[in-house]
C-alpha positions as a Markdown table, in Angstrom:
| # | Residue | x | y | z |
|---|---|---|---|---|
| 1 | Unk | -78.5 | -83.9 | 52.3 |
| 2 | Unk | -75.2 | -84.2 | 50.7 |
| 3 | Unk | -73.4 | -81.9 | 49.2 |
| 4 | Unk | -71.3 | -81.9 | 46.1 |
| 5 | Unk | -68.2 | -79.4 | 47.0 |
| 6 | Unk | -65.4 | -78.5 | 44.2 |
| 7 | Unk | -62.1 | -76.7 | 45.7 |
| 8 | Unk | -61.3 | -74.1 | 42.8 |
| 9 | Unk | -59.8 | -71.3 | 44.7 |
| 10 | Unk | -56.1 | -71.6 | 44.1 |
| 11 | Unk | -54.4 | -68.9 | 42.2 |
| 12 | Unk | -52.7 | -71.3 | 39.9 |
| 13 | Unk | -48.7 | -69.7 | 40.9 |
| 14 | Unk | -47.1 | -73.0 | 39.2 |
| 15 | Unk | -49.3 | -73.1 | 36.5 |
| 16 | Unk | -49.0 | -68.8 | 35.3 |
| 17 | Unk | -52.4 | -68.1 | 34.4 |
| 18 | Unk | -56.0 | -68.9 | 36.3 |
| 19 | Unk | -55.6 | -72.9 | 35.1 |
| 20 | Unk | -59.7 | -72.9 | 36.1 |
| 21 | Unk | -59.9 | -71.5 | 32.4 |
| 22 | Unk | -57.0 | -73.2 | 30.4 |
| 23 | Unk | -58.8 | -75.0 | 27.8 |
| 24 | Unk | -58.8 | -78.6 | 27.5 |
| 25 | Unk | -61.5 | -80.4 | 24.8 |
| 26 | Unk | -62.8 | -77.1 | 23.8 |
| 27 | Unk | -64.1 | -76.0 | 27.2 |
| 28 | Unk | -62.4 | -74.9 | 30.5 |
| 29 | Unk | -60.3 | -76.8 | 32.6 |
| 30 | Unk | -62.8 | -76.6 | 36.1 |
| 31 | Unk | -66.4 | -77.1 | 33.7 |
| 32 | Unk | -65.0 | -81.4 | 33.5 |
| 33 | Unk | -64.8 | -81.3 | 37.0 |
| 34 | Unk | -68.0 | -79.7 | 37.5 |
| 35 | Unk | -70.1 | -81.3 | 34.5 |
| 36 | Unk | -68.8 | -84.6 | 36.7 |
| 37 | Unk | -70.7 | -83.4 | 39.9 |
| 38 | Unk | -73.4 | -82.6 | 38.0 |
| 39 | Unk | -74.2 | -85.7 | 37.0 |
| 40 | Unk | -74.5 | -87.4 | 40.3 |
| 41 | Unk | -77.5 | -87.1 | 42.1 |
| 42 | Unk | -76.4 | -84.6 | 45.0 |
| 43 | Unk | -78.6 | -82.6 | 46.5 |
| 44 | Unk | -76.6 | -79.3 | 45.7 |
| 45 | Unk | -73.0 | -78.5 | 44.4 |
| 46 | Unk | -70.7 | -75.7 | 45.8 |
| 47 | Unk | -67.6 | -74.7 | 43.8 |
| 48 | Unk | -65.2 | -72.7 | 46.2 |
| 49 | Unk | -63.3 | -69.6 | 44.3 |
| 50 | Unk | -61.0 | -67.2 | 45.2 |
| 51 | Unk | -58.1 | -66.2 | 42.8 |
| 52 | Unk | -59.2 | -64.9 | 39.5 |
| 53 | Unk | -63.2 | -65.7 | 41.1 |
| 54 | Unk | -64.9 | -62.4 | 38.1 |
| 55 | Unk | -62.5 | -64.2 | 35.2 |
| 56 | Unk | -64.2 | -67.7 | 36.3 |
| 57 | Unk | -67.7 | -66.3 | 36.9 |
| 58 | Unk | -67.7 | -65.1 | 33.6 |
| 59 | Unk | -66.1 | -68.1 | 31.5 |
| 60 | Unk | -67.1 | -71.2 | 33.5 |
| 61 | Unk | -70.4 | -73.1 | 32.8 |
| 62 | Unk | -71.3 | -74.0 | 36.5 |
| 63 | Unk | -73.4 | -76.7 | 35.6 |
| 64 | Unk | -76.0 | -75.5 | 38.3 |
| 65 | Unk | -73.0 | -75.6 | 41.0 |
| 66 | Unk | -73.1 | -72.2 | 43.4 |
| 67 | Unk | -70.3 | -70.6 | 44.2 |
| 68 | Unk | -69.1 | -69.8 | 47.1 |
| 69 | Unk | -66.3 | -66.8 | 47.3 |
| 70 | Unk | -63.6 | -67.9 | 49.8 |
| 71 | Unk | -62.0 | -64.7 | 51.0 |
| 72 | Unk | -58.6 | -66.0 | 52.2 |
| 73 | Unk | -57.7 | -68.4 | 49.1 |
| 74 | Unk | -54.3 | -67.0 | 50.0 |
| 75 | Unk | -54.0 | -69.5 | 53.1 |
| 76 | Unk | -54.3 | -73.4 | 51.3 |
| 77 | Unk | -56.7 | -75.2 | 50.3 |
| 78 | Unk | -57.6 | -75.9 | 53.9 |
| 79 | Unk | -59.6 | -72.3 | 54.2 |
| 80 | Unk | -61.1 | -73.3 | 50.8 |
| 81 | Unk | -62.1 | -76.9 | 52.1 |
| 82 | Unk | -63.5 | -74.6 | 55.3 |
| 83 | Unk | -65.4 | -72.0 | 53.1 |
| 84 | Unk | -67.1 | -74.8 | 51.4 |
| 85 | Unk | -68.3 | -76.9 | 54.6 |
| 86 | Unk | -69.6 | -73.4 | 56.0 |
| 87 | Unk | -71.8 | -72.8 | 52.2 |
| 88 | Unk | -72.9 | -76.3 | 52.9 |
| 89 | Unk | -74.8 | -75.9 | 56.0 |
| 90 | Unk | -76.5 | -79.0 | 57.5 |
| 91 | Unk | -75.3 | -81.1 | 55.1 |
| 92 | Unk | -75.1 | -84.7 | 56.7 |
| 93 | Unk | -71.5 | -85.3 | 54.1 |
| 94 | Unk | -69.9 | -83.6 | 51.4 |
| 95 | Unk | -67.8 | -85.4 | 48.4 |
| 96 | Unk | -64.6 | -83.3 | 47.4 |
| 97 | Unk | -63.2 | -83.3 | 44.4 |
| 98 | Unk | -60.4 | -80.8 | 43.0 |
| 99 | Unk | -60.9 | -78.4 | 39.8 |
| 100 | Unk | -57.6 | -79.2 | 38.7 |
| 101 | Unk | -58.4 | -82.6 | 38.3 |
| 102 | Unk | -60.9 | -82.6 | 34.8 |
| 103 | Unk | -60.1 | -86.6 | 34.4 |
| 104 | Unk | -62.8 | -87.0 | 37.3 |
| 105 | Unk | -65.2 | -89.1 | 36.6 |
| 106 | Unk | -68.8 | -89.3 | 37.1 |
| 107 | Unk | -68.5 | -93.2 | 37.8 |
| 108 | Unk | -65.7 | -92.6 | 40.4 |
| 109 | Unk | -67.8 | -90.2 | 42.7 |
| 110 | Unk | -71.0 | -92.6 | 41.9 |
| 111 | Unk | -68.9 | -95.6 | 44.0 |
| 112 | Unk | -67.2 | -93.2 | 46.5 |
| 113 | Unk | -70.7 | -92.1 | 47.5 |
| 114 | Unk | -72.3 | -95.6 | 47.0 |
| 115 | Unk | -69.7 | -97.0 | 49.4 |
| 116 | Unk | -70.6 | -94.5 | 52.6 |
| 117 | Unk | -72.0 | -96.4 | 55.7 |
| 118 | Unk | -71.4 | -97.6 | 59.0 |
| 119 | Unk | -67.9 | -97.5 | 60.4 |
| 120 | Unk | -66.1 | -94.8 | 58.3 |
| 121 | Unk | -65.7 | -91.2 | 58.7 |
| 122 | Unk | -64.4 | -91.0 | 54.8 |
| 123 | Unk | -64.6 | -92.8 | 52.1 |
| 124 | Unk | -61.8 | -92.3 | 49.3 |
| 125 | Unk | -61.2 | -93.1 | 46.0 |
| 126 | Unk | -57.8 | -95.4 | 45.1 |
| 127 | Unk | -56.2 | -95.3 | 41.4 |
| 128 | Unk | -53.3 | -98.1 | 41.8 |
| 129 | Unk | -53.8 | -98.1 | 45.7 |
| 130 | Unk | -52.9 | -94.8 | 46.1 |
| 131 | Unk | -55.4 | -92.7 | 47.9 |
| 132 | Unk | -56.8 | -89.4 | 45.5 |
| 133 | Unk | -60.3 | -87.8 | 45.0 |
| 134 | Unk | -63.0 | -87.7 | 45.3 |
| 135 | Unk | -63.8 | -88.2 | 49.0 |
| 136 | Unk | -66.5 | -88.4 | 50.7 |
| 137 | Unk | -66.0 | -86.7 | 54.2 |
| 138 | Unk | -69.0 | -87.3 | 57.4 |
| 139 | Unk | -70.7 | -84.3 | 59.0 |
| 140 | Unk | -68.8 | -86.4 | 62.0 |
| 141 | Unk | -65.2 | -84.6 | 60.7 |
| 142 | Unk | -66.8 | -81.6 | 59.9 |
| 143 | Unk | -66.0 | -79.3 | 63.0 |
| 144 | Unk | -62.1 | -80.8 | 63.0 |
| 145 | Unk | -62.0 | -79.7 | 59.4 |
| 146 | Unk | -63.6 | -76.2 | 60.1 |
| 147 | Unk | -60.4 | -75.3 | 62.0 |
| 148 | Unk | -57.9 | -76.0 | 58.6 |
| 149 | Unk | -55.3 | -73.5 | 57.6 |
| 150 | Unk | -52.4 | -73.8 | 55.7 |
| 151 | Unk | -51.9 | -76.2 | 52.2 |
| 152 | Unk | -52.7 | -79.2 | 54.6 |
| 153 | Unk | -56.8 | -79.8 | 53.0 |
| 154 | Unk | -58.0 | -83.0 | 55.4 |
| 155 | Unk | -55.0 | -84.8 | 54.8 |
| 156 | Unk | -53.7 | -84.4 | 58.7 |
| 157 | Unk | -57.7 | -84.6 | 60.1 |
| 158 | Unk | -58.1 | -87.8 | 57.6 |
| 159 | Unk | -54.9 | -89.6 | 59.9 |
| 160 | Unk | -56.7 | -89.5 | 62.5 |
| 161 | Unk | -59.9 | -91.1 | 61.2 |
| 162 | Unk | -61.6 | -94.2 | 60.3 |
| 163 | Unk | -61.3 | -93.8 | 56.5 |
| 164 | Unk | -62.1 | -96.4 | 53.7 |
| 165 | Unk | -60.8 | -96.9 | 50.5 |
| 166 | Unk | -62.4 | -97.6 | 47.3 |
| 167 | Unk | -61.0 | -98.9 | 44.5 |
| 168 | Unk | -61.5 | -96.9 | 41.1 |
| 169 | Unk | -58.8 | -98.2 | 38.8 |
| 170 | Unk | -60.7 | -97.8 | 35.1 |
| 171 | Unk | -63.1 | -94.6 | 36.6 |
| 172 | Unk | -61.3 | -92.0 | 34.7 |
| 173 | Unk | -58.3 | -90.0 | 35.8 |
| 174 | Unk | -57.1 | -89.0 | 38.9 |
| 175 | Unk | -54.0 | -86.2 | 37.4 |
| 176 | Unk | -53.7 | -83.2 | 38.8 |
| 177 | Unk | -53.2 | -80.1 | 36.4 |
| 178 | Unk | -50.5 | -77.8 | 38.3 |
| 179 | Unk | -48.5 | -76.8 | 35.1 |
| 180 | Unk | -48.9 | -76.8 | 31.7 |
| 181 | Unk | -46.9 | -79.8 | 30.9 |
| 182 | Unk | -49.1 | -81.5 | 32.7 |
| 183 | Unk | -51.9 | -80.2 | 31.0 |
| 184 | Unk | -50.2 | -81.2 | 28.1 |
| 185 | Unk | -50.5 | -84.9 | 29.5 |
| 186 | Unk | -54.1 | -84.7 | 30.5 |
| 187 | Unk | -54.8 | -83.7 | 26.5 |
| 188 | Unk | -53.0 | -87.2 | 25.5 |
């Protein structure tokens, strides 16, 4: 099985309002990310909340994702990442992408999930060589990534492991949307 996971959870400090719900295109900021999961063929989604989790319930399509409360948000996205590998059980990989990233596309998890096999613990999408989401991370990594605290997500478990790269230059948008100017940017 593998398991589509989207880390929502932040309480959006930089941005001054839950950012999940800022609109962008008519709809919320975390439904791109999320109608993006949903149209890969994954054998179940999770979307991790925590700040602001009734406001999102209640405004967010979840495109058939479940979510999955993650009590100490307050910690980093590394107790989020570790909420959402608990929700997803036996899962034999997960692919990660961020709800502040609505630029996601489809296509982009598509290849990063296409390119899993042999010899690599991760595979991770590249925009311009740089390393970004989504990411596919191996059961293999899981119980190193269970132990995350802190603002870290796998970045300090990833050095350590056999990861590969994919290129997906032309795959939509790998921007993060931490304030509203660069929400503003996303919209152009």
């Amino acid at each position: 099985m593998i398991a589509g996971l989207v880390l929502a959870a932040g309480g959006a400090r930089r941005f001054g309002a839950p950012k999940q719900l800022a609109e962008l295109g008519g709809r919320p900021l975390l439904e791109h990310v999320l109608a993006s999961m949903s149209s890969v063929p994954l054998d179940r989604t999770i979307v991790v909340l925590g700040a602001h989790a009734e406001e999102i319930l209640a405004g967010v399509d979840l495109h058939g994702a479940e979510p999955v409360l993650c009590p100490d948000w307050q910690e980093g996205q590394g107790r989020s990442l570790r909420a959402g590998l608990l929700a997803a059980g036996e899962a034999e990989a997960v692919v990660v992408a961020l709800g502040d990233q609505p630029l996601l596309s489809a296509r982009a998890i598509a290849r990063v999930l296409a390119a899993r096999g042999p010899g690599a613990d991760a595979v991770r999408a590249a925009y311009d060589g740089r390393p970004g989401h989504p990411i596919v991370l191996e059961r293999a990594l899981f119980p190193r990534l269970a132990t995350l605290g802190g603002d870290a997500g796998a970045r300090d478990v990833l050095a350590g492991a056999s990861v590969r790269e994919i290129p997906c230059d032309g795959l939509g948008r790998p921007d993060d949307v931490d304030t509203p100017e660069q929400l503003e940017v996303v919209r152009t």
